[in-house]
C-alpha positions as CSV (number, residue, x, y, z in Angstrom):
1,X,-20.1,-17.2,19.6
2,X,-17.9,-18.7,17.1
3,X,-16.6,-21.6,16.5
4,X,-12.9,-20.3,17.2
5,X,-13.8,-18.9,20.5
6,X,-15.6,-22.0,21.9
7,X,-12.7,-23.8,21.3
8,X,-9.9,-21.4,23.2
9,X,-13.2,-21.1,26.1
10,X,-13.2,-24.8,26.5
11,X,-9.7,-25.3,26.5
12,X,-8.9,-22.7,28.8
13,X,-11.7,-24.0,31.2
14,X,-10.1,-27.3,31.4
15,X,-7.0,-25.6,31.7
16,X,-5.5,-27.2,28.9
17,X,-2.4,-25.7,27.1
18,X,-2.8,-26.1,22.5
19,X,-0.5,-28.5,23.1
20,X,-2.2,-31.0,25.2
21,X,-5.8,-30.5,23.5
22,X,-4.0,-31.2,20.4
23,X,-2.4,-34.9,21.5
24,X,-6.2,-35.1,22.5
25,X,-7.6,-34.6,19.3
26,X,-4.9,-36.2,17.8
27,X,-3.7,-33.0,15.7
28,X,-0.8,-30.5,15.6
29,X,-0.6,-27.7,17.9
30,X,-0.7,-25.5,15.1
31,X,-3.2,-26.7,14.1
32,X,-5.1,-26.3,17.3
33,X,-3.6,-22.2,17.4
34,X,-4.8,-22.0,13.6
35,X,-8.3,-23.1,15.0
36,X,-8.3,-21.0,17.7
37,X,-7.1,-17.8,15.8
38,X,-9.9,-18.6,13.1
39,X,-7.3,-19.6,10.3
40,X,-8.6,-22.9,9.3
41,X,-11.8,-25.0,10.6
42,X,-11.9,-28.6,12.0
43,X,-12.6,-31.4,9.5
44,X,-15.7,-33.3,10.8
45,X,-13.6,-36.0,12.4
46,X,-11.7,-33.5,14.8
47,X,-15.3,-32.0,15.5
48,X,-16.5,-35.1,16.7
49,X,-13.4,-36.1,18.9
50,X,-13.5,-32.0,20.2
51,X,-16.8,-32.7,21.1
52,X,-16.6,-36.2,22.9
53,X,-13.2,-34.4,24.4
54,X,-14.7,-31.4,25.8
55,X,-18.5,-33.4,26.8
56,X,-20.9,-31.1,24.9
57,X,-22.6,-31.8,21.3
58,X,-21.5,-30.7,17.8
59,X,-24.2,-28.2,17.9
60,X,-22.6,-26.4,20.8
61,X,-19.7,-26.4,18.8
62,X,-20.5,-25.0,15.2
63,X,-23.8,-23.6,15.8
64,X,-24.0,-20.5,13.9
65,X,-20.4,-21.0,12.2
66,X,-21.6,-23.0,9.1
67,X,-21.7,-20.9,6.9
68,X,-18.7,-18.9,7.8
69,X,-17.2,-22.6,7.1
70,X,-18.3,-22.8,3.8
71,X,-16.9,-19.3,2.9
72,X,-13.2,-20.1,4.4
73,X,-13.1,-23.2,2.2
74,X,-14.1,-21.5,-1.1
75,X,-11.4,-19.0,-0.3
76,X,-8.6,-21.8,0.9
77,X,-10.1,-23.6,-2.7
78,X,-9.4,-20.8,-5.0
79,X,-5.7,-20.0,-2.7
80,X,-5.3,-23.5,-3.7
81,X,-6.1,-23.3,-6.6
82,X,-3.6,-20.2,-7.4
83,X,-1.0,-21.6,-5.7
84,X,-1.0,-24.5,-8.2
85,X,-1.3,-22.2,-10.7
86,X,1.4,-19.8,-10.4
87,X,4.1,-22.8,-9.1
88,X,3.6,-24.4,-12.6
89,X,4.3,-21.4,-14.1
90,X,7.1,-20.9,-12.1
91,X,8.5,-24.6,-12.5
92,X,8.4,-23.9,-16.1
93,X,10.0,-20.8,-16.1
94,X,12.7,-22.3,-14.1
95,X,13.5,-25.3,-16.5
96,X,13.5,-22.5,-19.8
97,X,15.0,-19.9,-17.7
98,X,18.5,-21.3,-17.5
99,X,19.9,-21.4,-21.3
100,X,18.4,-18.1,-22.7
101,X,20.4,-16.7,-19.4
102,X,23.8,-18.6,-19.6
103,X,23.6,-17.9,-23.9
104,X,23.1,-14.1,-22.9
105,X,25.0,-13.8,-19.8
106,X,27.5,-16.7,-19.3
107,X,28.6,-17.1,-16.1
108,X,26.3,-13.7,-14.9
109,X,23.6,-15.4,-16.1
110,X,23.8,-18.0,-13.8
111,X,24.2,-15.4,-10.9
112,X,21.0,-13.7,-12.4
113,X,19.4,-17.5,-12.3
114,X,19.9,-18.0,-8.6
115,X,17.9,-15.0,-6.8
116,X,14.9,-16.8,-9.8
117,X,15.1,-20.0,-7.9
118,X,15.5,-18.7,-4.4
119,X,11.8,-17.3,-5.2
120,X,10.2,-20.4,-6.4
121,X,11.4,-22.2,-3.6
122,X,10.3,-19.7,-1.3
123,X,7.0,-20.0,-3.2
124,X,7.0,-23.9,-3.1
125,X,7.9,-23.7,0.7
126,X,4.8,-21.3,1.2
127,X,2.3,-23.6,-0.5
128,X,3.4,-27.1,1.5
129,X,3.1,-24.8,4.6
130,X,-0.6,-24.2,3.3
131,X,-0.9,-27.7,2.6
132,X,0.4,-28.6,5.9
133,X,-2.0,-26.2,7.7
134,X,-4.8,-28.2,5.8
135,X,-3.7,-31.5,6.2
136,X,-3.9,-32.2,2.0
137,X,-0.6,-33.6,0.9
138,X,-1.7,-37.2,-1.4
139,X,-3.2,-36.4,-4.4
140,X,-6.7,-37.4,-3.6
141,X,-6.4,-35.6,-0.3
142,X,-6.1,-32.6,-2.9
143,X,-8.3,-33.2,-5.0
144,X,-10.9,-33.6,-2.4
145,X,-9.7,-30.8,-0.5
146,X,-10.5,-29.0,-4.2
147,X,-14.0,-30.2,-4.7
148,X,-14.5,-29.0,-0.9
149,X,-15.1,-32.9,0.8
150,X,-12.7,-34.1,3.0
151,X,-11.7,-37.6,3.1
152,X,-13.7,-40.6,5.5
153,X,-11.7,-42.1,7.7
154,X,-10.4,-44.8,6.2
155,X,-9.8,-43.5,3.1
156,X,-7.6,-40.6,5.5
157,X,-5.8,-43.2,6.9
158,X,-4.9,-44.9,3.5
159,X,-3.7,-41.8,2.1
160,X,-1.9,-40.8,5.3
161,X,0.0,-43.9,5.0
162,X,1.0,-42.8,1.5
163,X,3.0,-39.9,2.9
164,X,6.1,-40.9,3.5
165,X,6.8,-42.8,0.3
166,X,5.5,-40.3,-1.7
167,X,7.8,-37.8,0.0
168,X,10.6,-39.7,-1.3
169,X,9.3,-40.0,-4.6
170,X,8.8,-36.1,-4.4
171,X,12.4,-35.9,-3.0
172,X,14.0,-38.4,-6.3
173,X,11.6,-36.0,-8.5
174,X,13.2,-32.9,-7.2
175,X,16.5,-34.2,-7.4
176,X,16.0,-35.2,-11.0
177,X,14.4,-32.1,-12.5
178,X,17.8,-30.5,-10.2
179,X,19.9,-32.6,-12.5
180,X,18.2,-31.3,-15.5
181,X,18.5,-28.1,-15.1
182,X,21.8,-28.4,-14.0
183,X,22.7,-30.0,-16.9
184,X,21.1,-27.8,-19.0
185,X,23.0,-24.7,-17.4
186,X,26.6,-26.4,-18.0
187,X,25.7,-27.1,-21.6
188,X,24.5,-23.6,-22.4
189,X,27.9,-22.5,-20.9
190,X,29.8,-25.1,-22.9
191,X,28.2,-23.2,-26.3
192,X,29.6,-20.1,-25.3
């Protein structure tokens, strides 16, 4: 039986909704319905609070699932691993994309701009949900997460506490590379 099965069997024995085994385990419920639905695998920490939680040993848990482990995390890697690629690609076409459209276009140009940025952020949005489904959003968190280790605890619980500044670093980032661009647009339509 997999992994992803004993989990929803336990649960449902104890009559447990996601939602409470997750406060449990001290995870989201998605993240509880992306273990259950075999999207994504517990790190070793929520393996040993699932199995202290539910009374029977790791090996009851992930016996026979190993390797099916390692082969989700060398595909989440190289998803990763795209993802970073193609958003840098997209960030820089972004930032070039704006001049060579208002020179050409003018005003168009920054109508033909818009539906451009709409897709990277759908793109961005897409990849933080992946990272969010993961748990990786500090940079060593990735770059763990990349060389297929997951943080120990306390090093988890440094980097978690790094979030929410770093989110508004991430926000002031945004918000300047915003103002660049911006800028950028309004001179190439002062040219013209």
């Amino acid at each position: 039986m997999e992994l992803q099965n004993i989990i929803k069997n336990l649960r449902a024995n104890m009559g447990l909704s996601q939602e409470e085994l997750a406060e449990a385990v001290y995870v989201t419920r998605q993240t509880v319905s992306n273990w259950e639905n075999g999207r994504s695998f517990p790190d070793v920490k929520s393996l040993i609070l699932l199995a202290n939680f539910f009374g029977v040993s790791l090996d009851t848990l992930i016996k026979g699932d190993v390797e099916k482990m390692k082969e989700i995390t060398q595909k989440d890697i190289r998803a990763l691993k795209r993802m970073s690629a193609v958003l840098a690609l997209m960030y820089i076409q972004l930032l070039i994309l704006p001049l060579p459209l208002a020179k050409l276009f003018g005003w168009w140009g920054l109508a033909l701009y818009i539906p451009v940025a709409a897709g990277v952020l759908l793109y961005a949005l897409h990849a933080e949900k992946f990272k969010k489904e993961h748990n990786i959003q500090t940079y060593r968190e990735i770059a763990a997460f990349m060389e297929g280790k997951r943080l120990d605890g306390a090093s988890a619980l440094r980097e978690e506490g790094k979030r929410t500044y770093q989110k508004v670093l991430l926000a002031l980032g945004t918000a300047a590379v915003g103002a660049t661009v911006s800028a950028a647009i309004f001179a190439a339509l002062r040219l013209l």
